[in-house]
C-alpha positions as CSV (number, residue, x, y, z in Angstrom):
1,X,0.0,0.0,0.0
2,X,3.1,2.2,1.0
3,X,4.4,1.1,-2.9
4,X,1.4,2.6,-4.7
5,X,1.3,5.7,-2.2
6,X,4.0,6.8,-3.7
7,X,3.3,6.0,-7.1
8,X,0.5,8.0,-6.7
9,X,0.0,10.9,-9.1
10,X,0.1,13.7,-7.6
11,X,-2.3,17.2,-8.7
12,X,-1.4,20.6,-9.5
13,X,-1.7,21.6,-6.1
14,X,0.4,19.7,-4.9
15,X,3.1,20.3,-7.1
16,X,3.1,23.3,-6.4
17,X,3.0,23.4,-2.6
18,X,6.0,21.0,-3.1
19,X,8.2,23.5,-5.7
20,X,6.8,26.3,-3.2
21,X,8.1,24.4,-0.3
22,X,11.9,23.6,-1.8
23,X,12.9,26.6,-4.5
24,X,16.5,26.1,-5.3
25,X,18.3,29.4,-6.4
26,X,22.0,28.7,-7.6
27,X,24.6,30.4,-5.8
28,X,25.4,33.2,-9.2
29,X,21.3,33.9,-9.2
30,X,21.5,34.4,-5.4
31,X,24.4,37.4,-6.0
32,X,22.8,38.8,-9.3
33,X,19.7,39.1,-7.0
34,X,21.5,40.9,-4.9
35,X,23.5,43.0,-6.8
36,X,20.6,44.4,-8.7
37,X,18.6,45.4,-5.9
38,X,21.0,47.1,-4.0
39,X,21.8,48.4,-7.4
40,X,18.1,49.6,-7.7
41,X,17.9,51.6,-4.0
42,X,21.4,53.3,-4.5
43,X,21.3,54.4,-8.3
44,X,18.4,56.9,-7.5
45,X,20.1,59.0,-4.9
46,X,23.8,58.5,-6.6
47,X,22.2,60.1,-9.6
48,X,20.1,62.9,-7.4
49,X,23.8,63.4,-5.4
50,X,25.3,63.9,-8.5
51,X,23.0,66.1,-10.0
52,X,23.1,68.5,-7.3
53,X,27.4,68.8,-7.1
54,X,27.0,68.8,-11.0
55,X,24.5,72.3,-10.7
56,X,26.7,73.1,-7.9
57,X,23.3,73.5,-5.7
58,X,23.3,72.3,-1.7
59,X,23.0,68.6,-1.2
60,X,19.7,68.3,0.4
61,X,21.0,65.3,2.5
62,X,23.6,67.5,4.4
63,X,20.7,69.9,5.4
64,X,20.3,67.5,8.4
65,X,23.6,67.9,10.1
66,X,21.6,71.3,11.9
67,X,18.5,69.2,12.8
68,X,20.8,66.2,14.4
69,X,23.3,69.2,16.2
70,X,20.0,70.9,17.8
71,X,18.8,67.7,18.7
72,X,21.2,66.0,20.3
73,X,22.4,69.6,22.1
74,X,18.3,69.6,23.4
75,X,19.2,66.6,25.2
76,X,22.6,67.1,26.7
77,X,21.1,70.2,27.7
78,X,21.2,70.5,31.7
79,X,17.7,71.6,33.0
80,X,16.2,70.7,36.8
81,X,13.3,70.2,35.9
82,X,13.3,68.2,32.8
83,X,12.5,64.9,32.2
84,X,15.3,62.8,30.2
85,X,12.2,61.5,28.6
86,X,10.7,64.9,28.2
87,X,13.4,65.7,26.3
88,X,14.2,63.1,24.1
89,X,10.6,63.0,23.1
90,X,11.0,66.8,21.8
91,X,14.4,66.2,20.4
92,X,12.7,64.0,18.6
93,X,9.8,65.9,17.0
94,X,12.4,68.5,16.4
95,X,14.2,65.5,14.3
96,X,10.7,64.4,12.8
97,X,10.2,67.5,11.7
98,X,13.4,68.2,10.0
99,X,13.1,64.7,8.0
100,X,9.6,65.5,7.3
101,X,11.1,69.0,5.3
102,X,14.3,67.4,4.0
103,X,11.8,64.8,2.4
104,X,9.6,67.0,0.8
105,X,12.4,69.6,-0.6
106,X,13.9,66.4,-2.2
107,X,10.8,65.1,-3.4
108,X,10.6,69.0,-4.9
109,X,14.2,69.2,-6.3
110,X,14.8,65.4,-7.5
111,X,15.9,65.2,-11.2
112,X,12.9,62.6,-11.3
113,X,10.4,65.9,-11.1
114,X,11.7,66.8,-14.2
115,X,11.2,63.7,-16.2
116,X,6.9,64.7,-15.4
117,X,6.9,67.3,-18.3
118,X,6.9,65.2,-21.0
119,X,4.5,62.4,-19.4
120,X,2.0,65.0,-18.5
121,X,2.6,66.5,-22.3
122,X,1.6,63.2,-23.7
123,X,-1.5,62.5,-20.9
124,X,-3.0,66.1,-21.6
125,X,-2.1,66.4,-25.4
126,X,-3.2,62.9,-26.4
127,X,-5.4,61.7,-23.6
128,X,-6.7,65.0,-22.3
129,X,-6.1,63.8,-18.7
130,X,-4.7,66.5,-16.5
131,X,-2.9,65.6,-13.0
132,X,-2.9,65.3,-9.4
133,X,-3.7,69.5,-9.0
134,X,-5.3,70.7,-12.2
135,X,-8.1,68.6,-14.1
136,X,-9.6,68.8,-17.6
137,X,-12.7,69.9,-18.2
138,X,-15.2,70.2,-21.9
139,X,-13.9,72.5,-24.5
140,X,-10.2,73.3,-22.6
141,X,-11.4,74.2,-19.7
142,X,-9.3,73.8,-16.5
143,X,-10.3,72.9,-12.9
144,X,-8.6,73.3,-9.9
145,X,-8.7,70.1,-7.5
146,X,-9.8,71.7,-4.4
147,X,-12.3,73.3,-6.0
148,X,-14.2,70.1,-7.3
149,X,-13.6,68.0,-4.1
150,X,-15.0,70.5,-2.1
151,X,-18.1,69.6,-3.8
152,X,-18.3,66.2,-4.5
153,X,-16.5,65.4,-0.8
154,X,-18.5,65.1,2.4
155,X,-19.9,67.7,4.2
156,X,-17.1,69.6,6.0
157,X,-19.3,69.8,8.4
158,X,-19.8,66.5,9.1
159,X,-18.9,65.0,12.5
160,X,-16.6,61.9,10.6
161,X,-15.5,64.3,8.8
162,X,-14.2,67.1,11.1
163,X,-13.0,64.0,13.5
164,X,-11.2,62.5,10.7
165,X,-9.2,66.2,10.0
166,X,-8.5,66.7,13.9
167,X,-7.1,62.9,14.2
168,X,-5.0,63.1,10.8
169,X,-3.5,66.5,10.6
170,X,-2.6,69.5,12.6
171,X,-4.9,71.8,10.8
172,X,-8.3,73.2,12.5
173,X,-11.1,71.9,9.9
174,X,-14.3,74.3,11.4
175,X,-15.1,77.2,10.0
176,X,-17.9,77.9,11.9
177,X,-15.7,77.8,15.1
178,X,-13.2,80.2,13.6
179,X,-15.8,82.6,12.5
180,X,-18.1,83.1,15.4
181,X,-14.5,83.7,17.8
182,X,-13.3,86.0,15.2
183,X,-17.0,87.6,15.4
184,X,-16.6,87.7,19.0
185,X,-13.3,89.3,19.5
186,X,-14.7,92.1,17.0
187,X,-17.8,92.5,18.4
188,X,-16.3,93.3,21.5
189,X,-15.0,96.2,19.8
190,X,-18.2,96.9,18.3
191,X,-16.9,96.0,14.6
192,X,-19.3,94.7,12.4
193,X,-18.5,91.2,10.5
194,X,-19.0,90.8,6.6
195,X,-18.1,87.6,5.0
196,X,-17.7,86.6,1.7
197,X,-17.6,83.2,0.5
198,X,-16.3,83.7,-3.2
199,X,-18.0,81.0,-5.1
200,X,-15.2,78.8,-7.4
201,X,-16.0,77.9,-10.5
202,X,-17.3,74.0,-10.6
203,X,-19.8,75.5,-8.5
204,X,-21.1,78.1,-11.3
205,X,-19.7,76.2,-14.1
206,X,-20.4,72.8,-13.9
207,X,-21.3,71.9,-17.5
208,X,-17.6,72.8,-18.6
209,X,-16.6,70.1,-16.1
210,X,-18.5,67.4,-17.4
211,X,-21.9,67.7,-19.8
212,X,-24.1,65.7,-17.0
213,X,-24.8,69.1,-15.5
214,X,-26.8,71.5,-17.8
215,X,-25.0,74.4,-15.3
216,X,-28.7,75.8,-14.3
217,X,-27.9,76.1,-10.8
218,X,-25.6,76.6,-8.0
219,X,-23.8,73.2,-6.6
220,X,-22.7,73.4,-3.1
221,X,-21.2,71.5,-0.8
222,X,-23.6,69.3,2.0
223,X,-22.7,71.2,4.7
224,X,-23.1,75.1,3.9
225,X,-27.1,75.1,4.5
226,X,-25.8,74.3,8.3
227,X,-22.9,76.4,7.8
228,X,-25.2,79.5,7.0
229,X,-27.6,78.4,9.8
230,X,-25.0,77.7,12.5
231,X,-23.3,81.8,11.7
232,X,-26.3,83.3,11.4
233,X,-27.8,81.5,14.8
234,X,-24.9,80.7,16.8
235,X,-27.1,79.0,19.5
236,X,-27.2,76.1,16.8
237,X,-23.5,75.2,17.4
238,X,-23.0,76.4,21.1
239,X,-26.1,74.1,22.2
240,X,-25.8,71.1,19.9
241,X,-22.3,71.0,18.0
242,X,-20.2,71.6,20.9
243,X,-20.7,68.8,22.8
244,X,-18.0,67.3,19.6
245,X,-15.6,69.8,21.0
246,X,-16.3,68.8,24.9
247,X,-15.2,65.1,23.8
248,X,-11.9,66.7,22.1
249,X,-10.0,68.8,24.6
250,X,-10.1,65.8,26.6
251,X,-7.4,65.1,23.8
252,X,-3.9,67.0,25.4
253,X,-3.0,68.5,21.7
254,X,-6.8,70.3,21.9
255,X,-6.8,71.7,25.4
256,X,-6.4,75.2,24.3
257,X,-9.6,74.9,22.5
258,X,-11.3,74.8,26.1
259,X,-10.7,78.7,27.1
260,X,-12.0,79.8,23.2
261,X,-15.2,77.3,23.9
262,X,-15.8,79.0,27.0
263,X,-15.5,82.4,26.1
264,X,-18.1,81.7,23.2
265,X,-20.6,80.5,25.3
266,X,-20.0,83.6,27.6
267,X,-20.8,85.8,25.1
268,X,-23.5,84.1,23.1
269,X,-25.9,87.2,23.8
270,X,-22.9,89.2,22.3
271,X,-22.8,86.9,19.2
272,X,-26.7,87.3,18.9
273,X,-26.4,91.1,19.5
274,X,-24.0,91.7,16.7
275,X,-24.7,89.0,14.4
276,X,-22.5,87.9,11.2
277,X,-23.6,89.2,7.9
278,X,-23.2,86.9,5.0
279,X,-22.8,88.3,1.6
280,X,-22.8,85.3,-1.3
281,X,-22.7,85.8,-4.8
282,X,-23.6,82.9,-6.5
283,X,-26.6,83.3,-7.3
284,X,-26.1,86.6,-9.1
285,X,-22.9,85.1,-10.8
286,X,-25.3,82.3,-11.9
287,X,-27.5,85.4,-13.6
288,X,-24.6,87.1,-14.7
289,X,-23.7,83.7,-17.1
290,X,-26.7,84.1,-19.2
291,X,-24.7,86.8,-21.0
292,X,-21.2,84.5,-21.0
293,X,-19.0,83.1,-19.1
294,X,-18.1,84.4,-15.4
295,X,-14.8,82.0,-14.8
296,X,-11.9,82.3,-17.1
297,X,-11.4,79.3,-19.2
298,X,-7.8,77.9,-17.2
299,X,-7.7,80.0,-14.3
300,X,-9.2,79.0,-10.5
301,X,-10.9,83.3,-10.9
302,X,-13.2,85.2,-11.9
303,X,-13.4,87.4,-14.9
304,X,-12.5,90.7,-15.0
305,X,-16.4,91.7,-15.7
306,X,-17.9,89.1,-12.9
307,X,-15.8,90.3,-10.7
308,X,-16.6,94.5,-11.0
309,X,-20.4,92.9,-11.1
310,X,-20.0,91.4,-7.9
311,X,-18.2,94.4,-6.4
312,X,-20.8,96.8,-7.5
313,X,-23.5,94.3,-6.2
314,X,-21.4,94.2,-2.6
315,X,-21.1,98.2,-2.8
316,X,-25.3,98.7,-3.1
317,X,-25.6,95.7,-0.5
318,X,-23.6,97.5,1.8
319,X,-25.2,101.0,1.8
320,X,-28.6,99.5,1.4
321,X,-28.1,97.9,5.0
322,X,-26.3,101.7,6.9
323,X,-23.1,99.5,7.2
324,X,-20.9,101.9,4.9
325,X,-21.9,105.5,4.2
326,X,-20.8,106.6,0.7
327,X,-17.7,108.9,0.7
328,X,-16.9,111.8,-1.7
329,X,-13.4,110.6,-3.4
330,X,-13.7,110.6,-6.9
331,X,-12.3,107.8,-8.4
332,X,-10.9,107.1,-12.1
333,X,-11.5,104.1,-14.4
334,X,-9.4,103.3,-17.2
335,X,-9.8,100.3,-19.5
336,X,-7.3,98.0,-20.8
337,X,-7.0,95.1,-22.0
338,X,-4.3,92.4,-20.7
339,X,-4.1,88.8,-22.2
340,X,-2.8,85.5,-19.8
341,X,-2.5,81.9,-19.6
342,X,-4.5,80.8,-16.8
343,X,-2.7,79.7,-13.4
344,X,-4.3,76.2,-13.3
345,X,-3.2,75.5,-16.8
346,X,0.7,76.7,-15.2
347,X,0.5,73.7,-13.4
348,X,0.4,71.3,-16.1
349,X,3.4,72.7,-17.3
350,X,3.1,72.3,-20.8
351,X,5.4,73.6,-23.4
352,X,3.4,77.3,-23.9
353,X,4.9,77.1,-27.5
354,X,2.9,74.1,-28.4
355,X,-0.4,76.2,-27.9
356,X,-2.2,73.4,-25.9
357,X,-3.8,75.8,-24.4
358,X,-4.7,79.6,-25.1
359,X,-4.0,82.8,-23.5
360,X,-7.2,84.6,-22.7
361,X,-7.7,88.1,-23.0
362,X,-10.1,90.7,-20.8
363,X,-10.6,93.9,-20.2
364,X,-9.8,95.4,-16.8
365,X,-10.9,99.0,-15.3
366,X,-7.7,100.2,-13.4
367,X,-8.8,102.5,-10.3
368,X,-6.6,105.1,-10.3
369,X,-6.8,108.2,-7.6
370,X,-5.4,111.7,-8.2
371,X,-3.3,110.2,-11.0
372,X,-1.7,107.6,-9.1
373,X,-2.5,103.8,-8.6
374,X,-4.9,102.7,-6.1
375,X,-3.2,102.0,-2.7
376,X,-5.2,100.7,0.7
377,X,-5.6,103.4,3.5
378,X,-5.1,101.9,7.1
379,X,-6.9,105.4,8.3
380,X,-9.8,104.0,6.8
381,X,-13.1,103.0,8.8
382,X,-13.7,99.2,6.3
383,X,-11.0,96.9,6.3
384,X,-11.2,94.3,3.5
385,X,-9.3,90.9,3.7
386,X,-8.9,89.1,0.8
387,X,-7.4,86.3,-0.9
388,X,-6.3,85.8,-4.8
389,X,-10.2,86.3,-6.3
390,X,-9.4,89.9,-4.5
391,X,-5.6,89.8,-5.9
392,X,-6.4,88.7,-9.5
393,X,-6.3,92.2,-11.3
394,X,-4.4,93.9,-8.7
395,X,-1.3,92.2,-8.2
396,X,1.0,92.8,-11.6
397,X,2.9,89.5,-11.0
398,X,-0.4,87.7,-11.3
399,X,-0.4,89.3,-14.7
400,X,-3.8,89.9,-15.3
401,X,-3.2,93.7,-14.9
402,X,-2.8,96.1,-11.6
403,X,-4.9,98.1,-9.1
404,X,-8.0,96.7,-10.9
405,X,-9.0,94.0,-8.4
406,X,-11.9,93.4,-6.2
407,X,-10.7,96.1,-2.9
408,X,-10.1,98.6,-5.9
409,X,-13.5,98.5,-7.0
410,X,-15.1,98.3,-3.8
411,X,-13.3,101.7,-2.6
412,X,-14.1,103.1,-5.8
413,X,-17.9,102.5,-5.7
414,X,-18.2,103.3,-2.2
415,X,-16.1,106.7,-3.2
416,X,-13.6,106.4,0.1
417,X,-10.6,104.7,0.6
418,X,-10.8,101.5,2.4
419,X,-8.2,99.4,4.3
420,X,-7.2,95.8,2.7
421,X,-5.1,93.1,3.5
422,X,-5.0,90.3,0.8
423,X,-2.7,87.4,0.3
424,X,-2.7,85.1,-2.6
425,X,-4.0,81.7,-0.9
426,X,-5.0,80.2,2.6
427,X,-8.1,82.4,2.9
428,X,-9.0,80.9,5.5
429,X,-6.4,82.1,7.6
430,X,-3.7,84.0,6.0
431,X,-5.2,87.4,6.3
432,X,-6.6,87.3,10.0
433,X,-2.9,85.7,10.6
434,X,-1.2,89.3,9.5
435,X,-4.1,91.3,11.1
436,X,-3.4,88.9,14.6
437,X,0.4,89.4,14.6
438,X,0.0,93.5,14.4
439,X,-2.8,93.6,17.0
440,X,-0.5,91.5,19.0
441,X,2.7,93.4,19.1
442,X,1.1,96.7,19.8
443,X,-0.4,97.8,16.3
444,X,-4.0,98.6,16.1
445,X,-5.0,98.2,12.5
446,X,-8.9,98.1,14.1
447,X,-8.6,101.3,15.3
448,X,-11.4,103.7,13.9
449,X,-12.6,100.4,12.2
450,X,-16.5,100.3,12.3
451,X,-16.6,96.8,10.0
452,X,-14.3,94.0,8.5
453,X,-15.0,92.4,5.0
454,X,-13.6,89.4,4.5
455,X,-13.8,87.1,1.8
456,X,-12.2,83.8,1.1
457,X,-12.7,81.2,-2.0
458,X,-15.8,78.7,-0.8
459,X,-13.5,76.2,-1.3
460,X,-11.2,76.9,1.7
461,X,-14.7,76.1,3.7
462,X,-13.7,72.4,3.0
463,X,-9.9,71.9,2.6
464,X,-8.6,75.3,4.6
465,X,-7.1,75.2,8.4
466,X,-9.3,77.7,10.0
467,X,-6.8,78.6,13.0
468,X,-8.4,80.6,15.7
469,X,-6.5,83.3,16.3
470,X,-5.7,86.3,19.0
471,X,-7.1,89.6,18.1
472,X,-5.6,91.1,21.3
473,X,-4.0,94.2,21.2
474,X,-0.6,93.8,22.9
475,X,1.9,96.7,24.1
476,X,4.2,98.2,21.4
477,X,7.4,97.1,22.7
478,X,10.8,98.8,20.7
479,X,12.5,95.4,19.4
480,X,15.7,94.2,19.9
481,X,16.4,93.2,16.1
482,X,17.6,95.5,13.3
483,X,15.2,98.1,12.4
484,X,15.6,100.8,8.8
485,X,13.9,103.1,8.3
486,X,12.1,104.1,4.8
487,X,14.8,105.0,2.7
488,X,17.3,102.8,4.6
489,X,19.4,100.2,3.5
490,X,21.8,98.4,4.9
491,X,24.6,95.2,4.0
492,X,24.6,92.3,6.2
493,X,26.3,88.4,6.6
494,X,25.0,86.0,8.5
495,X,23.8,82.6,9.4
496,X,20.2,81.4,8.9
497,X,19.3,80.3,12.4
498,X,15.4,79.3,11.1
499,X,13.4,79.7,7.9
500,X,10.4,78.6,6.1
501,X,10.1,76.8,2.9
502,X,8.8,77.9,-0.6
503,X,5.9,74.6,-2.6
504,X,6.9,73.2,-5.4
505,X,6.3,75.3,-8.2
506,X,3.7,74.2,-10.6
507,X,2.0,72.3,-7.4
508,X,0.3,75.8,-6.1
509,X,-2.0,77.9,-8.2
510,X,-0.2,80.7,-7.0
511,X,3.3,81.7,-8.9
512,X,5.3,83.7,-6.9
513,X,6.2,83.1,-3.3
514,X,7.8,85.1,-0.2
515,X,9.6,83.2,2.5
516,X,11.3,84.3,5.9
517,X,14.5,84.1,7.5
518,X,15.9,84.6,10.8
519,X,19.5,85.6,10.5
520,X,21.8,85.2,13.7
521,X,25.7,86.8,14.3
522,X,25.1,89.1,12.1
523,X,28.4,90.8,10.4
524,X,27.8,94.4,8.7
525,X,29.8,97.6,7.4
526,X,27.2,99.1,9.7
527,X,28.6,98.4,13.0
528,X,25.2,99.1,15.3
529,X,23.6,95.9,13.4
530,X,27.3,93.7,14.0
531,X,26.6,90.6,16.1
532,X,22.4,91.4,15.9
533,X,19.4,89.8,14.6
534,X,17.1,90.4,11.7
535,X,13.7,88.6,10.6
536,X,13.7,88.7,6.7
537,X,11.4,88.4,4.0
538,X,12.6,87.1,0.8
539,X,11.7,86.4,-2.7
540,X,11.8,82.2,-2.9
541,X,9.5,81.7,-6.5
542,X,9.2,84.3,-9.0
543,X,6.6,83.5,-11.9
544,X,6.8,79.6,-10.9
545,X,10.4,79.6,-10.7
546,X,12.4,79.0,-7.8
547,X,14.6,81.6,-6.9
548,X,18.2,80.6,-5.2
549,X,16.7,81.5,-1.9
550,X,14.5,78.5,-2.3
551,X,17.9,76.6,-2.2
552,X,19.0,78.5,1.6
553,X,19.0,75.7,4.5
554,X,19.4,76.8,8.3
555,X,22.8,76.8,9.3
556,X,24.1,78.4,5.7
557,X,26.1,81.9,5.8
558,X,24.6,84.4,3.8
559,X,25.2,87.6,2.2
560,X,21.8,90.3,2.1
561,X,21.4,94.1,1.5
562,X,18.3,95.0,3.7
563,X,15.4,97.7,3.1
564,X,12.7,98.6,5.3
565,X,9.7,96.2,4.5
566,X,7.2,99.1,5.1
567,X,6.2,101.5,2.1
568,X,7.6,99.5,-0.8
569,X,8.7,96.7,-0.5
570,X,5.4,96.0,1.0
571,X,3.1,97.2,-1.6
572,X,5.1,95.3,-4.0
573,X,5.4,91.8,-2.2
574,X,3.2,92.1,0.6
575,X,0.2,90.3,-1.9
576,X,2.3,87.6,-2.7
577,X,2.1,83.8,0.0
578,X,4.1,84.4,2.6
579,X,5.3,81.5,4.6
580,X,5.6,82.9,8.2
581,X,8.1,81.7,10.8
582,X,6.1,80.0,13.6
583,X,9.1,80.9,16.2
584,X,9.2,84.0,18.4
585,X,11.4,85.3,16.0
586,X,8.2,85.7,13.7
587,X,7.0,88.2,15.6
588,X,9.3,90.7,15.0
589,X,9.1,93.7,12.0
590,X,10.7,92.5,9.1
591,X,12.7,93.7,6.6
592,X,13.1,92.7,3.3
593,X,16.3,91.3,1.8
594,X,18.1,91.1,-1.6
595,X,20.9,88.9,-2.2
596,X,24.5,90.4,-2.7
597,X,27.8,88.9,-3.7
598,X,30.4,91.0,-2.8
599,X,32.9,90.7,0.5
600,X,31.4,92.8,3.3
601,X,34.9,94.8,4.3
């Protein structure tokens, strides 16, 4: 029986489970394995090492040695009343952290980034597929990601949702909470609230996405009925929603939500008193489209006509409702015409010379006062905040024309000058974060202010990190970095002690970019500034290009000539993203900083 056992034919599956069970590799197929995948996981960075010596640029991979140094010297550090573990674990974040940046500059700068170009050529021109930021639409147009997702995502309201932001990232994922404490930190100063949820353009244009939608109506995301309902009746959130919040600053990393909560339901009657006023658009740009298009055909804005609509429309809302009286400046309009490729079709990166895609003209009306171009005035009872729908046809660099954008037209139709701060992106909290830090060291921009108009793209309602910030006005305290004044300037070397880092270009919507340093031991023909600080704002991507300054890395001696940031330097750059430095170092005035390449004697 044993004899025809093993004469037994055996099935498929158990050949297999036998040649599974006992592979033989010869000794030369064991090393040519071997070979080739070391081979495989050193030939990437051996290329990417050489690349950067080749282009003489800093080898990212050395921009650790200041992260390890600071790390290790946080432990060997002698404190009483630290905890070795204490310490180690922050030694390590502060490690994490650096890792976390070295990672994404070389994803950024890897010679593999710039094999994309022709892919992508081949996906859009062939395939009309677009990528992982900008996606095709009917007839060339061009849709921003963000923009889509925040309607066909959840509600961003939605208690998975918001728990799923708070758990996975840093960022603060409610806008309603945001809002109502930056409603109740003005109110207190009896400022009136105005926001202005700048509808994108899936949500008016939906047939140029896809040609299911005949485009007849506004889309919106799930959750702004309750976000509407929850700012305009606060009660809605302090008596139902919050109990979310009483469940997360049991969580140590949300404690400091606790003292906001509190103060909210303090001053609910305050909230009630001085309610938020919501000003939205959308349906009037959906009435505006009978006549054409309100979007431009690759951009994330507006068009130059929807746009002066919409401020004209916001101007008669205003007055209608006593919250601006009309002033007696007389304001010029001039037309012109600028032509542009738009900023989402920038990030496809397509050879422009191949025509893929268009440049489209418009017509702007440049504001222009006693001869000379529109400029905010912080004297000025409105203060606008504003993001790149605000920046569009004001900021040249954008280059869809200057001092024609949304503030522009908003002064001019209410015939008085008006404050405005407007950054290109994070609406959500960009703005509020520059009004913050000058209220905090001593600077009342609110003062005289009787209301705030801020808009932001509807999108940020969704993907933004709506930060709740101080509105405290602190004491002006004289600073112990260097100062110029107006006509100043002034030659420095140093060593970059901190900085922040400019996106990839083409990954942004945006095209130019403004980072800061903190500069240590500072050496200068000016000997007052020699051995000093200074907090610097720099130029790091110019028309999606980076600059060399997006190559700096903390530790690295550098060579500057400094002007005072205020007047302008500030007119000029101020629009642009800023990357702030989240250090106390951020806090101080700025200055802004060229590079120079001669010996400081």
């Amino acid at each position: 029986m044993s004899e025809e056992k093993k004469k037994k034919k055996l099935n498929r599956e158990e050949i297999a489970e036998i040649e599974v069970g006992n592979t033989e590799i010869s000794q030369s197929q064991k090393l040519y394995t071997i070979i080739s995948f070391l081979l495989l996981i050193i030939i990437v960075p051996l290329i990417q090492l050489g690349s950067e010596m080749k282009n003489k640029e800093t080898i990212e991979s050395l921009s650790l040695r200041h992260d390890i140094k600071k790390s290790i010297s946080m432990i060997k550090e002698k404190a009483p009343d630290d905890c070795i573990v204490d310490k180690t674990f922050e030694a390590n974040r502060v490690m994490l952290k650096g890792i976390g940046a070295y990672e994404g500059r070389l994803e950024d700068a890897s010679f593999l980034s710039e094999m994309i170009g022709p892919v992508q050529e081949l996906m859009t021109g062939v395939f009309n597929v677009g990528n992982e930021k900008a996606f095709t639409g009917v007839d060339k147009w061009l849709y921003y990601k963000p923009g889509v997702q925040y309607l066909t995502g959840r509600g961003f309201l939605e208690h998975k949702q918001l728990r799923k932001s708070w758990r996975g990232s840093d960022s603060q994922p409610d806008p309603v909470f945001a809002i109502l404490d930056f409603q109740r930190q003005l109110a207190k100063r009896n400022i009136q609230l105005l926001i202005m949820p700048a509808p994108v353009k899936a949500m008016i244009h939906p047939e140029k996405y896809t040609s299911r939608y005949d485009g007849k109506s506004v889309l919106q995301n799930p959750s702004y009925t309750q976000f509407l309902a929850e700012l305009k009746d606060p009660a809605l959130f302090l008596d139902k929603r919050i109990a979310d919040y009483r469940e997360l600053i049991r969580n140590p990393d949300f404690t400091s939500y606790k003292a906001v909560l509190e103060r909210l339901v303090k001053e609910r009657e305050l909230l009630k008193k001085q309610a938020i006023i919501i000003y939205d658009p959308s349906e009037l740009m959906l009435k505006l489209k009978e006549q054409g298009p309100v979007f431009l055909e690759t951009d994330t804005h507006w068009t130059a006509t929807a746009m002066a609509a919409v401020a004209e429309d916001l101007t008669k809302f205003l007055i209608d409702k006593g919250l601006v009286k009309t002033g007696y400046n007389t304001y010029k309009k001039t037309a012109m015409p600028v032509s542009n490729l738009g900023d989402v079709a920038g990030m496809l990166k397509l050879p422009e010379a191949k025509g893929y895609y268009k440049k489209q003209s418009q017509e702007i009306q440049q504001i222009t006062f006693a001869d000379k171009l529109w400029r905010p005035d912080k004297e000025s009872p409105v203060l606008f905040l504003g993001d790149s729908f605000s920046n569009i046809y004001s900021l040249g660099a954008m280059n869809w024309g200057e001092s024609a954008g949304f503030a522009e037209h908003l002064s001019a139709g209410l015939k008085q000058s008006i404050d405005a701060i407007t950054q290109n992106d994070a609406g959500s909290n960009a703005t509020r974060k520059i009004l913050s830090r000058e209220l905090n060291k001593g600077r009342d921009r609110l003062a005289g202010k009787t209301i705030v108009i801020w808009e932001f793209a509807a999108r940020e309602l969704a993907v933004g990190d709506w930060q709740i910030l101080d509105m405290t006005l602190g004491e002006l305290k004289e600073s112990e970095f260097v100062t110029l004044e107006d006509e100043q300037t002034i030659e420095v070397e140093g060593i970059i002690e901190a900085m922040t880092f400019p996106p990839k270009p083409g990954s942004v919507t945006y095209k130019d970019h403004v980072v800061q340093l903190h500069l240590i031991d500072l050496k200068s023909t000016n000997k007052a500034a020699n051995g000093q600080e200074v907090l610097i704002n720099m130029q790091s991507m110019r028309n999606s290009k980076w600059t060399s300054v997006a190559r700096y890395r903390v530790g690295q001696k550098v060579k500057l000539k400094l002007y005072a940031w205020e007047g302008d330097k500030e007119n000029k750059y101020g629009k642009f993203k800023t990357a702030l430095l989240q250090t106390e170092a951020g806090d101080e005035d700025p200055l802004w900083g060229e590079e120079i390449n001669k010996e400081l004697e």
